[in-house]
C-alpha positions as CSV (number, residue, x, y, z in Angstrom):
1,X,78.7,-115.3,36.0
2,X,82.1,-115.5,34.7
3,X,84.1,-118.8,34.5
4,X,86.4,-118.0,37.2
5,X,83.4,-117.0,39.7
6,X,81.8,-120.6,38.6
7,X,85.1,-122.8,39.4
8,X,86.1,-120.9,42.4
9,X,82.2,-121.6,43.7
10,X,82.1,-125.3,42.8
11,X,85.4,-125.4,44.3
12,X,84.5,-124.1,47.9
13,X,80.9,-126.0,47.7
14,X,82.9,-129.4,47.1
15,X,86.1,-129.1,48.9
16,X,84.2,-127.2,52.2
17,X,80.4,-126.7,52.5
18,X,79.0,-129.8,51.1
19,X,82.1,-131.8,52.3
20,X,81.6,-130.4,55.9
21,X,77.7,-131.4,55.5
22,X,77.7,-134.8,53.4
23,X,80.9,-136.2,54.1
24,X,84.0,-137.4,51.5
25,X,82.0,-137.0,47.9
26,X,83.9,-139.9,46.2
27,X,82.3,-142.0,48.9
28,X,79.0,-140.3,48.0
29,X,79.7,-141.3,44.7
30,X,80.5,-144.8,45.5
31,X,77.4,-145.6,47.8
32,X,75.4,-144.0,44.8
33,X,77.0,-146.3,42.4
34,X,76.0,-149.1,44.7
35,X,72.4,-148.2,45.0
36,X,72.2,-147.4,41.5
37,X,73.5,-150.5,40.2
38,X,70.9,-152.5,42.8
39,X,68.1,-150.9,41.1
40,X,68.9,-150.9,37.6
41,X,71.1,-154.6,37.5
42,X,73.7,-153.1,35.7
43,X,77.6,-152.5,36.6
44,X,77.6,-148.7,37.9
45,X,80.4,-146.4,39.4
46,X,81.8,-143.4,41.0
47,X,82.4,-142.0,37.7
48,X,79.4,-143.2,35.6
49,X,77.5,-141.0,38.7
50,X,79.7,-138.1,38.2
51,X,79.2,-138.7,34.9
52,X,75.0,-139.0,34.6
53,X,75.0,-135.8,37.4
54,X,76.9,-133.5,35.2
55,X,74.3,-134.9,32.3
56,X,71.3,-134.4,34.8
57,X,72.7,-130.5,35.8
58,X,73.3,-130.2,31.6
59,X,69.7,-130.9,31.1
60,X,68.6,-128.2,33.7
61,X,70.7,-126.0,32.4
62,X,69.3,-126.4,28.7
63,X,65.8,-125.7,30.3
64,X,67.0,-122.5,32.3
65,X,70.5,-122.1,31.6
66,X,70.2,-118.7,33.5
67,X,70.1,-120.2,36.7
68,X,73.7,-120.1,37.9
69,X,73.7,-122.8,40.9
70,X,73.4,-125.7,37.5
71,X,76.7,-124.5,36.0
72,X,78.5,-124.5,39.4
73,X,77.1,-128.1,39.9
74,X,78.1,-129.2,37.4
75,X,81.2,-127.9,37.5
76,X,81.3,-129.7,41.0
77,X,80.3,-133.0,39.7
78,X,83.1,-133.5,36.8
79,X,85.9,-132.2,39.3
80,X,85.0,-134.7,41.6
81,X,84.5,-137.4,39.3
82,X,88.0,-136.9,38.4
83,X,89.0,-138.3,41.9
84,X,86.5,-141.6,41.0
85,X,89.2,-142.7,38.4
């Protein structure tokens, strides 16, 4: 997949179809942080869940890195993580 098809992909899945489905995704992020920081006691936010998602699609994509739908999330996750600060 070329690097063009990958942002133009993550682009549509978090500006329109996952948007249209899960609502605003820096609010995501922000009731994530929220639950996250309940369970493990520690000072979590938008962009330190941006942050460990783009780390958690990295990991999958070091196990299968031919599986394109990791690369386009993760693509997703930084771009809206840049909204968080």
């Amino acid at each position: 997949m070329k690097r063009s098809q990958v942002l133009l992909t993550a682009n549509r899945m978090v500006s329109e179809d996952r948007e249209a489905v899960h609502g605003d995704p820096v609010s995501s992020l922000e009731d994530v942080a929220a639950l996250w920081q309940g369970y493990l006691g520690v000072p979590i936010c938008g962009t330190d869940v941006a942050l460990m998602m783009s780390l958690f699609k990295i990991g999958r994509i070091k196990q299968n890195p031919l599986h394109e739908d990791n690369w386009i999330d993760a693509a997703g996750y930084i771009a809206i993580g840049s909204e968080t600060v």
